[in-house]
C-alpha positions as a printed NumPy array, in Angstrom:
array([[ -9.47 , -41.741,  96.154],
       [ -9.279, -38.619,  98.473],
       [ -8.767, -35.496,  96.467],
       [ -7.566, -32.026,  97.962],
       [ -8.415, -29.698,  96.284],
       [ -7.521, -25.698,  97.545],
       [-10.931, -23.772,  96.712],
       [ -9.627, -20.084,  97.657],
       [ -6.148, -18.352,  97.021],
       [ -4.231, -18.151,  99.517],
       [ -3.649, -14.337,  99.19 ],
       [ -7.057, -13.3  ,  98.599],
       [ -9.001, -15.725,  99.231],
       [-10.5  , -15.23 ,  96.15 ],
       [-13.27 , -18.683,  95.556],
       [-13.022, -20.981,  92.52 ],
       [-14.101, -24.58 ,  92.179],
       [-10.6  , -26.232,  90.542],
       [ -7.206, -24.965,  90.402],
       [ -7.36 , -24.718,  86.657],
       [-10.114, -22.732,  86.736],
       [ -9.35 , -19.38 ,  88.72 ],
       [-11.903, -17.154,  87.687],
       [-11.201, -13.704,  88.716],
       [ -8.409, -14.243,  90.761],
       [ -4.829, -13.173,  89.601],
       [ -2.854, -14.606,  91.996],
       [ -4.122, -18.373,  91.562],
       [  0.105, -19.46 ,  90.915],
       [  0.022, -19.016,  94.602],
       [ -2.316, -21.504,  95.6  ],
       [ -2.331, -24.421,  97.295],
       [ -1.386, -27.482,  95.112],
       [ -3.834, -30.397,  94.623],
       [ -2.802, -33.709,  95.861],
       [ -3.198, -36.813,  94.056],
       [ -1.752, -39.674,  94.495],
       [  0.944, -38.448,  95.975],
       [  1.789, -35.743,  93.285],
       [  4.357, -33.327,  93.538],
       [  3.482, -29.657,  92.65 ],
       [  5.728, -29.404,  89.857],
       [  4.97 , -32.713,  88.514],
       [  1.419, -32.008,  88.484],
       [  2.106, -28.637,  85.913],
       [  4.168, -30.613,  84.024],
       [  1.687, -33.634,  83.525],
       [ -0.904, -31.159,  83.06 ],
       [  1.259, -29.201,  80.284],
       [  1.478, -32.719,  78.709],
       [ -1.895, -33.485,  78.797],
       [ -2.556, -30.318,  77.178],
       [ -0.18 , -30.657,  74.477],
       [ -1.176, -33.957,  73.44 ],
       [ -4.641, -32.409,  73.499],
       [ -3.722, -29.936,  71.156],
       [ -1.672, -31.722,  68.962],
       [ -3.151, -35.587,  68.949],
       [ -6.163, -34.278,  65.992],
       [ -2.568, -33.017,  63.368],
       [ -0.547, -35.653,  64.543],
       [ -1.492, -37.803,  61.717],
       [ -1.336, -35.431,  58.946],
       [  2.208, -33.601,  60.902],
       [  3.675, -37.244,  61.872],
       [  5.802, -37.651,  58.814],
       [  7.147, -33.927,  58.779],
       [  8.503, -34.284,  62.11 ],
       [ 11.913, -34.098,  62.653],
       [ 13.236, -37.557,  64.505],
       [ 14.738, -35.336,  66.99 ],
       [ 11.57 , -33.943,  67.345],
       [  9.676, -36.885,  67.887],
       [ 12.598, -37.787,  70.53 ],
       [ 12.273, -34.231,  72.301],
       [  8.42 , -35.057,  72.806],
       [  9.088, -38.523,  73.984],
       [ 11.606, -37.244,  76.72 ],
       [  9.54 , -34.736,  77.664],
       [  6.681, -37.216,  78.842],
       [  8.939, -39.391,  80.335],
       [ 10.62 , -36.665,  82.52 ],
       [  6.997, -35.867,  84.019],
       [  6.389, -39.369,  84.531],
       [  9.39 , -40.291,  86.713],
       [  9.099, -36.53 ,  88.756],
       [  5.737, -37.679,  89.382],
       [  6.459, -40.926,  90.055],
       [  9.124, -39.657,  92.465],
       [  9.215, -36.293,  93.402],
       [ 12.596, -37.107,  94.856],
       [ 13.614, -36.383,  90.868],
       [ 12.999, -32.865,  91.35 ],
       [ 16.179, -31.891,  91.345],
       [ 16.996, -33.183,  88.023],
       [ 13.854, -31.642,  85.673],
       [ 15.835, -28.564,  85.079],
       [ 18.981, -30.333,  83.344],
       [ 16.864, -33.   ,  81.783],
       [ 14.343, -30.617,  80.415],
       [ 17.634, -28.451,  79.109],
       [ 19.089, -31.297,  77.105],
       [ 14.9  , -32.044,  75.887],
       [ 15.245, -27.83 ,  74.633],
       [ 18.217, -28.561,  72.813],
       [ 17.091, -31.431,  71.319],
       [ 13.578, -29.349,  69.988],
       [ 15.358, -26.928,  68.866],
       [ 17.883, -28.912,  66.832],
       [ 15.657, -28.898,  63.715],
       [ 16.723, -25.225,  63.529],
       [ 20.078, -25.708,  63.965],
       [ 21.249, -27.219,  60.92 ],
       [ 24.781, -27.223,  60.1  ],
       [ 24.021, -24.979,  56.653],
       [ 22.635, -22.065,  59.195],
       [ 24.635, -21.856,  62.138],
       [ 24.56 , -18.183,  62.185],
       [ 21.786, -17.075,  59.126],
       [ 19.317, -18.606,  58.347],
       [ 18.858, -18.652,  54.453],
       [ 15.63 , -18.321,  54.549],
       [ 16.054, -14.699,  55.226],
       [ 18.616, -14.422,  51.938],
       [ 17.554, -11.93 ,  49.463],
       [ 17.643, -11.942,  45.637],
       [ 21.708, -11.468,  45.328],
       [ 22.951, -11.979,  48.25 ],
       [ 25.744, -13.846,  48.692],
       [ 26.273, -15.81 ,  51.939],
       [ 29.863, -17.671,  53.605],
       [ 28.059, -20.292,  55.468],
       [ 30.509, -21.766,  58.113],
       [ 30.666, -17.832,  59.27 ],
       [ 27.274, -16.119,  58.3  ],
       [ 29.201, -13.269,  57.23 ],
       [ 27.679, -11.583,  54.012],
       [ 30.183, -11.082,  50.887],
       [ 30.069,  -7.785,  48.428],
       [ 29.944,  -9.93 ,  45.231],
       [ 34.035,  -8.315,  44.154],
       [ 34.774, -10.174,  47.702],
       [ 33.145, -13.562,  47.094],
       [ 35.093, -13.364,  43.689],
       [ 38.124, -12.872,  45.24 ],
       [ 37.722, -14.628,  47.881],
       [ 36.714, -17.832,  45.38 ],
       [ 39.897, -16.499,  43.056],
       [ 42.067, -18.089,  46.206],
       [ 41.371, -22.3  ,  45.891],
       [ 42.571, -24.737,  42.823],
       [ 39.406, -26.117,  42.269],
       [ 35.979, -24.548,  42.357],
       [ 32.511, -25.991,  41.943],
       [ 29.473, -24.897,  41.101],
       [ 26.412, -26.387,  41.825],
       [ 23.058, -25.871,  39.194],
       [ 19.833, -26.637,  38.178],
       [ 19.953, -27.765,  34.433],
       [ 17.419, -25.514,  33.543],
       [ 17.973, -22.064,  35.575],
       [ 19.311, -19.592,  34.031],
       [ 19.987, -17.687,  36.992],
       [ 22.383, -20.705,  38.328],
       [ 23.865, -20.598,  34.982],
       [ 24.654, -16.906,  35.136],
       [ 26.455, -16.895,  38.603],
       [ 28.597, -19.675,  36.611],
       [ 29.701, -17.62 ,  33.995],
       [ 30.285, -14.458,  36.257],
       [ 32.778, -16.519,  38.491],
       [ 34.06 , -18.054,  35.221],
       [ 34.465, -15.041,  33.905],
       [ 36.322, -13.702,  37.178],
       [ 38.71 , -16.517,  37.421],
       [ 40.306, -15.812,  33.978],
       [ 40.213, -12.4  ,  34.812],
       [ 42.627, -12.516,  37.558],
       [ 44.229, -15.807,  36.546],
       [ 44.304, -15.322,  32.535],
       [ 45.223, -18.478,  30.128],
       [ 45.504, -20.298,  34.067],
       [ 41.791, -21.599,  33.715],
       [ 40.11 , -24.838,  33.135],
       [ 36.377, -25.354,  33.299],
       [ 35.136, -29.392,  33.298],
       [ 31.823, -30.061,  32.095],
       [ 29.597, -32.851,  33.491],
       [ 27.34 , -32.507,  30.31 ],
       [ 30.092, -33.964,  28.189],
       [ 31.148, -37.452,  28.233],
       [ 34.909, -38.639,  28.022],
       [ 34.995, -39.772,  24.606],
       [ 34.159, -36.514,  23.322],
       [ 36.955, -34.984,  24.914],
       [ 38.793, -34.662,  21.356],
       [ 35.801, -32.748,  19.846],
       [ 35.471, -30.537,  23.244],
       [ 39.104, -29.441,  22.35 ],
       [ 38.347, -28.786,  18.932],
       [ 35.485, -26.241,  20.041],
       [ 37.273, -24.727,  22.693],
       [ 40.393, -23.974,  20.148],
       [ 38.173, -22.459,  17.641],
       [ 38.35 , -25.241,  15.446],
       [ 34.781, -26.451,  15.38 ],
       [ 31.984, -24.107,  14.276],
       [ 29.122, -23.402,  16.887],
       [ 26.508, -25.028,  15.025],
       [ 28.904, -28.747,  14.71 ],
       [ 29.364, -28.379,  18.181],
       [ 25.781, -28.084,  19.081],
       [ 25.283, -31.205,  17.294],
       [ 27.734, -33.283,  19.592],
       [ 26.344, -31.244,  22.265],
       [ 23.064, -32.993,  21.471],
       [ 24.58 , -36.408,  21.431],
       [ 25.479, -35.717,  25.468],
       [ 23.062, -33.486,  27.231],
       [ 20.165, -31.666,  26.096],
       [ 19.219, -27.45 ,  26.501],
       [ 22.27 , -26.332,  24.682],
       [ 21.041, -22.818,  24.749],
       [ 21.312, -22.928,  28.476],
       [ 25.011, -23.009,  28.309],
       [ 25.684, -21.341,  25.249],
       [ 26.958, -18.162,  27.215],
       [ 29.29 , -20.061,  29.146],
       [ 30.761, -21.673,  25.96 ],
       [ 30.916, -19.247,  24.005],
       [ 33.269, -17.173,  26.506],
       [ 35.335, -20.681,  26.606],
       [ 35.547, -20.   ,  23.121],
       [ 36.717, -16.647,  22.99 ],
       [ 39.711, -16.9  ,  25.705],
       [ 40.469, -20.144,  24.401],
       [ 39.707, -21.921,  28.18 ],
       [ 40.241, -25.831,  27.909],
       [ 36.878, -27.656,  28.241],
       [ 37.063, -31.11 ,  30.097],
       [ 34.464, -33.378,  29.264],
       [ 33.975, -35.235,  33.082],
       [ 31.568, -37.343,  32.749],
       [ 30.938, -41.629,  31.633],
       [ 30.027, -42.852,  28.426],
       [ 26.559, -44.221,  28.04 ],
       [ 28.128, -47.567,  27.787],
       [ 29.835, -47.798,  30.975],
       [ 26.357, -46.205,  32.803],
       [ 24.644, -48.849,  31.262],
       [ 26.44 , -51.496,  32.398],
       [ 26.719, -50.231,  35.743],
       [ 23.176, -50.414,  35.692],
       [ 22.463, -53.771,  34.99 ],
       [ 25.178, -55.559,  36.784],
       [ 27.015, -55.287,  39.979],
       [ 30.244, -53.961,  39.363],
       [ 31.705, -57.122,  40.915],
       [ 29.672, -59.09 ,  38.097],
       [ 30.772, -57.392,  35.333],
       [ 32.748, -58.695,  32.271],
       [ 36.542, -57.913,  32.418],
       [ 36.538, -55.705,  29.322],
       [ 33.72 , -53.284,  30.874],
       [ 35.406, -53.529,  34.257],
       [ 38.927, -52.593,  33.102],
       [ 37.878, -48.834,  32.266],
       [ 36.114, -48.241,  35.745],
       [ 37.384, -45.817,  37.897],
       [ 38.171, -46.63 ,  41.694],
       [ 34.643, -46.789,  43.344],
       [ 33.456, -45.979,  46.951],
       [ 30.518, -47.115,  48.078],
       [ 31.145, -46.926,  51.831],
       [ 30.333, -43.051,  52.616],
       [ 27.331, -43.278,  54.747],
       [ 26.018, -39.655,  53.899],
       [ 26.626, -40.287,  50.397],
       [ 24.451, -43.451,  50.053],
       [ 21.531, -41.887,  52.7  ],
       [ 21.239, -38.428,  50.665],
       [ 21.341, -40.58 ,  47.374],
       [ 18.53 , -43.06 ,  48.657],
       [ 16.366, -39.999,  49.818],
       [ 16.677, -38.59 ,  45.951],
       [ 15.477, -42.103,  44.878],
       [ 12.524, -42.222,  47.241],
       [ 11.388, -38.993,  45.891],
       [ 11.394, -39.502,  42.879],
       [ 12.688, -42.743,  41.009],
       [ 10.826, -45.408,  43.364],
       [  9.505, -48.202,  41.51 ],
       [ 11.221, -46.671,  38.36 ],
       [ 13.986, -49.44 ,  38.978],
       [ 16.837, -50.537,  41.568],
       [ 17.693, -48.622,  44.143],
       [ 21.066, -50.492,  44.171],
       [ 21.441, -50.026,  40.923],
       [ 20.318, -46.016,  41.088],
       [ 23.072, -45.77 ,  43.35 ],
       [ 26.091, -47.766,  41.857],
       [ 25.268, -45.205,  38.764],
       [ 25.472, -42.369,  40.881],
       [ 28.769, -43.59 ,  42.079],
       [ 30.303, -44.168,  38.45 ],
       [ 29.082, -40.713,  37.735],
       [ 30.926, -38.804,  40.42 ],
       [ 33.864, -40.779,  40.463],
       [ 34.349, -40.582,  36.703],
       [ 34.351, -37.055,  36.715],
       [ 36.651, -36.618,  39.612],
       [ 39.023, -39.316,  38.187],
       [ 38.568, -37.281,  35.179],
       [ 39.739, -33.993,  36.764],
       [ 42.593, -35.863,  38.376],
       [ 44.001, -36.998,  35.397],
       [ 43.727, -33.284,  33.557],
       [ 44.987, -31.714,  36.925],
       [ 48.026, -34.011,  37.084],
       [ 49.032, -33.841,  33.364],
       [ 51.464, -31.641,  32.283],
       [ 48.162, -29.192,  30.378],
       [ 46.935, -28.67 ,  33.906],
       [ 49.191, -28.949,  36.387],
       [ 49.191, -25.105,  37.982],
       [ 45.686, -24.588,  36.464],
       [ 42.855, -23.347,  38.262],
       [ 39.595, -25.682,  37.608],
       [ 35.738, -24.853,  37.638],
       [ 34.007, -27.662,  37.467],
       [ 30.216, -26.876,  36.224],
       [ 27.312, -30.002,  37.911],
       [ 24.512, -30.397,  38.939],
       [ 23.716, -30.015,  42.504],
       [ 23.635, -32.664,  43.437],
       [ 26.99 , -33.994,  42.012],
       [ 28.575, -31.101,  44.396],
       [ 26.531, -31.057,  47.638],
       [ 27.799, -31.785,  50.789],
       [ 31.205, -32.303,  48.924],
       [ 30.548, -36.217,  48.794],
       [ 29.991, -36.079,  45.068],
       [ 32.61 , -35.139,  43.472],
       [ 34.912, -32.906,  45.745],
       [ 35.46 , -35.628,  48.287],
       [ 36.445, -38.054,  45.576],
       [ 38.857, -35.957,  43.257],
       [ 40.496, -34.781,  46.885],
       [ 40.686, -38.246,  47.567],
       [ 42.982, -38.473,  44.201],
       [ 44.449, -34.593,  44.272],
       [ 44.331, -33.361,  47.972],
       [ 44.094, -29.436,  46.258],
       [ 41.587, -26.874,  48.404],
       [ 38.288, -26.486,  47.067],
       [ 35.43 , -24.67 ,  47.454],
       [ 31.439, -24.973,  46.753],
       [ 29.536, -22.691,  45.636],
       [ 25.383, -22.925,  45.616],
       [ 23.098, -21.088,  43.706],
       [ 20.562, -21.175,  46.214],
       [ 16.958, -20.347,  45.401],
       [ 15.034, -18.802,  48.89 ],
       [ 11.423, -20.373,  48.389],
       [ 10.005, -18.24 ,  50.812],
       [ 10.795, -15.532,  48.571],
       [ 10.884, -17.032,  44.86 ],
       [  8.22 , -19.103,  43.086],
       [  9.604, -22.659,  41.406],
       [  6.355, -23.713,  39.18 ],
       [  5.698, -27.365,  41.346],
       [  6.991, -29.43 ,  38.656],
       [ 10.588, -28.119,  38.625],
       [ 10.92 , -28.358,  42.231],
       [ 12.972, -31.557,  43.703],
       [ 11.213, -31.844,  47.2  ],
       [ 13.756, -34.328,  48.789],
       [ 13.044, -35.63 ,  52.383],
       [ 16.778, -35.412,  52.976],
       [ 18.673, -36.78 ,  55.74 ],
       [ 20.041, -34.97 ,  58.637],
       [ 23.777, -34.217,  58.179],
       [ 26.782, -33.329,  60.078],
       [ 27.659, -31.534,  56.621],
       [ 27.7  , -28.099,  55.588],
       [ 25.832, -28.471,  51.687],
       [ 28.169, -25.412,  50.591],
       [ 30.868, -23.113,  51.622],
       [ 28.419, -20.44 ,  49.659],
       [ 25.173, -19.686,  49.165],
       [ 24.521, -17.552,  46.287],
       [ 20.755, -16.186,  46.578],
       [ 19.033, -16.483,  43.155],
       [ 15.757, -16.13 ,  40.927],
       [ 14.65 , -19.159,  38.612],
       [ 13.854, -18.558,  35.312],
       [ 13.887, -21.345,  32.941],
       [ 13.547, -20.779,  28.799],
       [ 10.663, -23.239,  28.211],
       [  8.392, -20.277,  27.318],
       [ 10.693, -18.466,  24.996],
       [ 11.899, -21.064,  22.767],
       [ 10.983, -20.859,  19.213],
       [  9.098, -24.112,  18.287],
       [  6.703, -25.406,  15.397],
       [  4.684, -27.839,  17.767],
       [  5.919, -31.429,  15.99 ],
       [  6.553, -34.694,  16.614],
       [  9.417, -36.146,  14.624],
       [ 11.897, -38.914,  13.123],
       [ 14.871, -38.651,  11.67 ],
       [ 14.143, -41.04 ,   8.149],
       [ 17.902, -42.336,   7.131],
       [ 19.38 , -39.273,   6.476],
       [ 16.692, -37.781,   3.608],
       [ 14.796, -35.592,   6.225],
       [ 12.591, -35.577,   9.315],
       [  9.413, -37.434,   9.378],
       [  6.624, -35.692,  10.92 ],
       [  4.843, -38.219,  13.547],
       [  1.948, -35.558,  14.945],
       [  0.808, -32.14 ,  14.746],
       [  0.026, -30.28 ,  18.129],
       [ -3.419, -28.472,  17.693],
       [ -2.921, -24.239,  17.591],
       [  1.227, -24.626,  16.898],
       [  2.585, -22.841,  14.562],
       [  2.965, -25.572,  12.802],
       [ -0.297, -26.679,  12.641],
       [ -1.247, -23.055,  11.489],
       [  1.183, -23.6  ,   8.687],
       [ -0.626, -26.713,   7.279],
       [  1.869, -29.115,   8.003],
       [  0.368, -32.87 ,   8.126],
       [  1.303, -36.341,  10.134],
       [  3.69 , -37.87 ,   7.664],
       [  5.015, -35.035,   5.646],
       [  9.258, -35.106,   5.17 ],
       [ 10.59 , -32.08 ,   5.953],
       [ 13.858, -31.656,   3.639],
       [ 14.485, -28.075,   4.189],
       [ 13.467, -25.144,   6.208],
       [ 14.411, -21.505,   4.972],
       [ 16.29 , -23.248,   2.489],
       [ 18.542, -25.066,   4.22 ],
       [ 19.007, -28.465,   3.83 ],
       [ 17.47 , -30.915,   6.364],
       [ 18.916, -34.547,   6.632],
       [ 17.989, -35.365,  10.411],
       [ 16.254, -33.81 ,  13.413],
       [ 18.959, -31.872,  14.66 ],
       [ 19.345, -29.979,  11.345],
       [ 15.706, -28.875,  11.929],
       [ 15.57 , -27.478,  15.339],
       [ 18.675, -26.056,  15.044],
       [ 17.243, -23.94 ,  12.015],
       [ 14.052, -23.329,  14.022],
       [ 15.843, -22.345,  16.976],
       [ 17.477, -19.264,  15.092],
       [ 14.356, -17.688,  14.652],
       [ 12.531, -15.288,  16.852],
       [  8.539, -15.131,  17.339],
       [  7.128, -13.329,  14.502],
       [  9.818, -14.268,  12.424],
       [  8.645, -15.656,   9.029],
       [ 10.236, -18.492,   7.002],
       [  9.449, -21.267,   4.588],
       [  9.648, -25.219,   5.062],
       [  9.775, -26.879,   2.416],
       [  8.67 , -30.966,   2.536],
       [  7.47 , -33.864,   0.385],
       [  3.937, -34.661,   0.71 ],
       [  2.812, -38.13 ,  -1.498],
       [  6.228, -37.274,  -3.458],
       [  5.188, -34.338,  -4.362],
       [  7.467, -31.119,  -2.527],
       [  5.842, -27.888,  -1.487],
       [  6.72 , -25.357,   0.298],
       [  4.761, -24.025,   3.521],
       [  4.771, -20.904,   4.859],
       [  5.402, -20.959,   8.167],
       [  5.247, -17.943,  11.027],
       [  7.257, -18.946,  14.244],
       [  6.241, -18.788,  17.505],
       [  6.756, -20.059,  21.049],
       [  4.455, -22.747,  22.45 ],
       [  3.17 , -21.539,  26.187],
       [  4.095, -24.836,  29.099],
       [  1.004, -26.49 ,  29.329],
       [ -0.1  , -26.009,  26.125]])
């Protein structure tokens, strides 16, 4: 096929021996174009820019083909298909630079999220506090006041952060200040039917330690929230306990709610399944990390009962005569808030009150979240903001400052703990303690089931020093014991 090919510029005549190749020549733009097959001179850069980048990329693609971005992958494929039709017919020409405008946009869309229209929070710092549909940063007395102004507030958490858990308490804190005995904070850690012992607690009619207990019965890591309770405590703030029994989540689980026998059905609140952002974020979560473990349909119809119980819970208290004029914070996890399809969209759906989100939001560029704890979630593109605020925050968990005496136990029908292993180098093991010794006491207090025990252990400091006393082939002795934390990993 006849090639022509210009061998010197046309300025300086400078020689080279292909138009890609210009050797010393700094003018070589100016050249004449080669013409193949009838291609046009800017279809020929542009095929050749292709070429190149295909070049470039084709040995990551593999390893970089899941990461992509769909819009991505769709900016690449217009790209090569606006060279092919300019080269195909140069007559096209006129159109490249509006096609290839739309094919920029589209690149750059992975960038644009709606949570960073202005800031991009990778660039937050450690206590910053961001107003995302704006980009404008808050002074943390404005954010307060500025959260001070809606009916309903939620706040988003990881369970086991105590940084999320301390912005909590400091807009808790702020709302009773400016609203006093006008506050109501719902708890998705409690379950309904513990709403009468919640009250008790909350009144100062239940001591910390019996609350603990029925704290234990519904959530786990009570130490996490014991600041925040103990403050509900003190200025006498109701506590709403949101969330479904284990009952209902169990049979939610196994059955349809369509299936489902009368009596289990009659205590369900209203349930949307429809919102299509709702079910794709919720089906990312299981892909990450429950697949295989069992249904997705059921993961999700559980999700669903969750957020709609608490919201139909809030509804209720907000309605009542108790609540109506109160101000509520409802404490969940972030998931349960995000994107307001949880639970804001569904207790507006009931009470059409303003609300705002708040997002303790951990910078990873910036903060280190041991691998483990992190909840790496392909998740869906979204024309959602996930919060009205992002709150920039540490993580620190407790895991390596509890007091522990590296067990295994069993409660034994109320006449102690059983011990069912020994970790090597605790501090129980150091103590002597043996697989299948009955602890009855510890520091003399009496021990009649597990909680009794690790709530005794967990008033101790490392160092302390303390006795646990047990019965050993019926015979009781009592072991010193020095406490300790037990390092992760270990």
């Amino acid at each position: 096929m006849p090639l022509d090919v210009a061998t010197h510029c046309a300025d300086c005549e400078a020689e080279f021996e292909w138009i890609l190749s210009p050797g010393s020549c700094t003018c070589y733009l100016k050249v004449r174009y080669a013409r193949f097959m009838n291609v046009s001179p800017p279809g020929f850069w542009l095929l050749a820019f292709t070429v190149g980048a295909v070049l470039v990329l084709a040995p990551a693609a593999p390893a970089r083909a899941e990461a992509l971005e769909p819009l991505t992958i769709l900016a690449i494929a217009s790209l090569a298909v606006v060279g092919v039709l300019i080269i195909v017919s140069p007559s096209l020409l006129p159109l490249a630079p509006p096609l290839l405008l739309l094919v920029g946009c589209a690149a750059t869309q992975e960038n644009l999220r709606v949570e960073s229209a202005y800031v991009d929070p990778r660039t937050l710092q450690l206590g910053q506090i961001l107003h995302l549909a704006t980009g404008r940063f808050l002074a943390e007395p404005e954010a307060l006041d500025y959260l001070a102004r809606f009916p309903v507030v939620y706040i988003g958490e990881s369970h086991d952060s105590v940084d999320d858990h301390t912005v909590q308490l400091t807009v808790l804190k702020a709302m009773e200040e400016r609203f006093p005995g006008q506050v109501a904070l719902g708890l998705e850690m409690l379950q309904r039917p513990f709403q009468a012992e919640a009250n008790a607690f909350a009144r100062g009619q239940m001591s910390e330690k019996d609350f603990q207990r029925i704290w234990q019965k519904n959530w786990s890591d009570f130490l996490y929230y014991r600041d925040i309770l103990l403050f509900v405590r003190e200025r006498r703030i109701p506590l709403i306990a949101l969330n479904a029994d284990k009952t209902m989540r169990q049979a939610v689980r196994e059955h349809p709610v369509a299936a489902l026998a009368p009596e289990a059905a009659k205590d369900l609140p209203e349930m949307d399944f429809q919102d299509p952002y709702h079910r794709a974020y919720a089906e990312a979560i299981f892909g990450g990390h429950m697949k295989g473990a069992q249904d997705p349909d059921a993961f999700y119809r559980v999700q669903v009962l969750w957020d709609e119980t608490m919201a139909q819970t809030a509804a209720e208290y907000l309605k009542s005569p108790e609540g109506q004029g109160r101000r509520l914070v409802v404490l969940a996890g972030g998931n349960h808030v995000r994107y307001g399809f949880g639970i804001p969209r569904r207790l507006f759906r009931r009470v059409p009150l303003p609300f705002v989100i708040v997002e303790p939001y951990v910078n990873h560029s910036i903060v280190e979240v041991p691998k483990e704890k992190q909840m790496e979630v392909d998740a869906p593109m979204l024309p959602l903001r996930p919060a009205d605020i992002y709150w920039s925050v540490n993580y620190r968990d407790l895991r390596d400052q509890r007091v522990k005496l590296g067990i295994l136990i069993e409660d034994s029908d109320g006449t102690g703990v059983r011990v069912t292993g020994v970790l090597p180098d605790g501090p129980g093991h150091k103590a002597g303690l043996l697989k299948g010794d009955l602890i009855v006491s510890v520091d003399g207090t009496e021990v009649k089931e597990a909680f009794d025990l690790t709530y005794q252990v967990g008033l101790h400091k490392a160092g302390d020093k303390g006795t646990i006393e047990v019965l050993r082939m019926g015979e009781r002795r009592r072991v010193p014991v020095t406490y300790d934390v037990i390092k992760h990993g270990k």
